[in-house]
C-alpha positions in Angstrom: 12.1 -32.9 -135.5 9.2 -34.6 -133.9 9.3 -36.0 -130.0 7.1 -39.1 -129.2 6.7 -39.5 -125.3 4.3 -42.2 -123.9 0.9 -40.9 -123.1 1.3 -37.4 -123.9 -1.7 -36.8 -126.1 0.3 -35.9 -129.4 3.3 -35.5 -131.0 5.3 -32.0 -130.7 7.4 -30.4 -133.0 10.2 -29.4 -131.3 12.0 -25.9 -132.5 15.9 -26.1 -133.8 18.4 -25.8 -131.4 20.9 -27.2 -129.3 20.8 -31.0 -128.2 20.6 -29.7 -124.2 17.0 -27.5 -126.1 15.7 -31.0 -126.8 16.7 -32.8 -123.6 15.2 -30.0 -121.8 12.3 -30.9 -123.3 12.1 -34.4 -123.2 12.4 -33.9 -119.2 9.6 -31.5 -119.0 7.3 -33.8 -120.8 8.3 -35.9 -117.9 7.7 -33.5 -114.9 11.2 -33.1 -115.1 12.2 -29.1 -114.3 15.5 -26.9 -113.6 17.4 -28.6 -111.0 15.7 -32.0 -111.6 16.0 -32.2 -115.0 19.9 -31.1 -114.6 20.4 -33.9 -112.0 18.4 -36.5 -114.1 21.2 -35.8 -117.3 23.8 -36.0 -114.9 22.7 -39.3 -113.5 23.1 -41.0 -116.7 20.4 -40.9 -119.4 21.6 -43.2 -122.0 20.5 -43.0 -125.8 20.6 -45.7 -128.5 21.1 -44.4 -132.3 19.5 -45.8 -135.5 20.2 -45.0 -139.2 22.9 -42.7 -137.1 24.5 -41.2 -140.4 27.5 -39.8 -139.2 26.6 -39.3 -135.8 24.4 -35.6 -135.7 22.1 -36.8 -132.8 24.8 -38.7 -131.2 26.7 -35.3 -131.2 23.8 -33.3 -129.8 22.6 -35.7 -127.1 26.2 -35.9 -125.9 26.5 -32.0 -125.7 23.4 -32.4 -123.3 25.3 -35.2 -121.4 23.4 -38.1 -123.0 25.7 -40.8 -123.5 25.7 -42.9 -126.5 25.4 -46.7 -125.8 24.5 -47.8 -129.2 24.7 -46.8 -133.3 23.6 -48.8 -135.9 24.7 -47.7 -139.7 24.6 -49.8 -142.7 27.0 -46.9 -144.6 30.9 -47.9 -144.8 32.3 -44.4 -145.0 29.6 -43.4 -141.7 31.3 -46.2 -139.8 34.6 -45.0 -140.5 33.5 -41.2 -138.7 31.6 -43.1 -136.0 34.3 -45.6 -135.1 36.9 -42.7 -135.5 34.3 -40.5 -132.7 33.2 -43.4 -130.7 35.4 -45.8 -130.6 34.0 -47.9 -127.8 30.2 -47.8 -128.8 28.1 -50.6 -129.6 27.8 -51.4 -133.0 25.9 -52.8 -135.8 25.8 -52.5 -139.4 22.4 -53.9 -140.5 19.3 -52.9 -138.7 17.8 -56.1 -140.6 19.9 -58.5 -137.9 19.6 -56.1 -134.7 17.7 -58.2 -132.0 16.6 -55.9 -128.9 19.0 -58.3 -127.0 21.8 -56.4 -129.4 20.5 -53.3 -127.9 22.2 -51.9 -124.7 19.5 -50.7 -121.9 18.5 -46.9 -123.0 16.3 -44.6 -122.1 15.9 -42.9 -125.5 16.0 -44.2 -128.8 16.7 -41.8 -131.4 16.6 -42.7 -135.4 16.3 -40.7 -138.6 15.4 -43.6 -140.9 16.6 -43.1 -144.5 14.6 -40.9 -146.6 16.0 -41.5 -150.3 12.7 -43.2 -150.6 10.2 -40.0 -149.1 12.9 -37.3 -150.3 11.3 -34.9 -153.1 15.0 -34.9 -154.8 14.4 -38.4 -156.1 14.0 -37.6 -159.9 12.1 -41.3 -160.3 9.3 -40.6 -158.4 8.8 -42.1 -154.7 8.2 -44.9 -153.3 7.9 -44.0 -150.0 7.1 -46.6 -146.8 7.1 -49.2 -149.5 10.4 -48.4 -151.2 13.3 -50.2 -149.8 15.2 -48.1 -147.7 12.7 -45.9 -146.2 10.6 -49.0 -145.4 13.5 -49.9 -142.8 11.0 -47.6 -140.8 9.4 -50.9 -139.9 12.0 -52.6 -139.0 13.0 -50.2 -136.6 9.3 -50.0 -135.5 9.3 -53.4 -134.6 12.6 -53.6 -132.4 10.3 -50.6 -130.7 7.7 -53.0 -130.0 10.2 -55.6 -128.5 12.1 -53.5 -126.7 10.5 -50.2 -125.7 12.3 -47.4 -124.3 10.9 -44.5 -122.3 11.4 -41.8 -125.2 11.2 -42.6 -128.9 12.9 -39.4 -131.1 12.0 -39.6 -135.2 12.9 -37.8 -137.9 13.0 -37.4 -141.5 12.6 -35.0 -144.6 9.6 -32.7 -145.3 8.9 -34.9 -147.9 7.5 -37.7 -145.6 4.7 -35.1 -145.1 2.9 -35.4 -148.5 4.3 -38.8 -149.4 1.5 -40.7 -150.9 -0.6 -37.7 -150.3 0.0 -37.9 -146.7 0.0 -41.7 -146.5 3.4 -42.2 -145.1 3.1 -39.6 -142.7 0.2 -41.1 -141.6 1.6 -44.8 -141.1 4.5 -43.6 -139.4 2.1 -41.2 -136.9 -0.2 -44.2 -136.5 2.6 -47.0 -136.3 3.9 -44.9 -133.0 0.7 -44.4 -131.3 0.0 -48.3 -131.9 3.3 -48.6 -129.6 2.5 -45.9 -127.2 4.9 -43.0 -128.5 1.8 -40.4 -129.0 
């Protein structure tokens, strides 16, 4: 899991844990410590989802009292969970028709664009940031350039590391700096 905060000099890699481990972090990169950091969750930080699966993220940032305004999942079955969990959330199915105007005012995004396309499971070979679904990167990218939020989360499978020798890792590091995440 990698954390992108404007103007911090580099991307961290944040250790496994629980979502309020994460938030805790996020409001230190901020300034944010102990009593303000617990205030700040409790005044409201709101998080939009991309390629939100099931809802993992959604889950964790709510256990840290980060409400979710916003998921966007293409997969039918995923819809059924996240209508079923969040019934009253935002939704959209196609991240190819999301406009930032779709997007309710958040202070986090948070996305874990599809990998089928970086994985090292895919038997054909990979395509990587030029295969069709993990290329929805850039999509996302841009509604990040239209609509930029305070705190960008990212994340994907080891295999985005060595993608294209490293290629894709690259363009993904590079296309978030170019926005100010990094």
């Amino acid at each position: 899991l990698w954390v992108y905060v404007p103007g911090q000099a580099k991307a961290s890699r944040r250790p496994e844990g629980t979502g309020q481990k994460l938030i805790s972090c996020i409001c230190s990169s901020y300034g944010f410590s102990g009593a303000m950091a617990d205030r700040t969750i409790r005044q409201g930080i709101v998080g939009a989802s991309f390629f939100t699966g099931i809802g993992g993220f959604g889950l964790g940032f709510e256990q840290a009292g980060i409400a979710v305004s916003f998921q966007c999942e293409r997969d039918p079955y995923c819809n059924e969970i996240l209508e079923a969990r969040w019934p009253n959330v935002r939704r959209s199915r196609d991240i190819t028709n999301v406009t930032p105007a779709d997007v309710p005012s958040a202070q986090i995004w948070f996305a874990g664009f599809p990998c089928q396309d970086l994985s090292l499971a895919d038997p054909r070979g990979r395509d990587g940031l030029a295969g069709k679904r993990s290329g929805l990167f850039f999509r996302f990218a841009t509604l990040l350039a239209e609509n930029p939020p305070p705190v960008v989360v990212v994340e994907n499978v080891p295999g985005l590391l060595n993608s294209h020798h490293g290629q894709d890792f690259e363009r993904v590091l590079c296309t978030l700096v170019e926005l100010g995440y990094g």
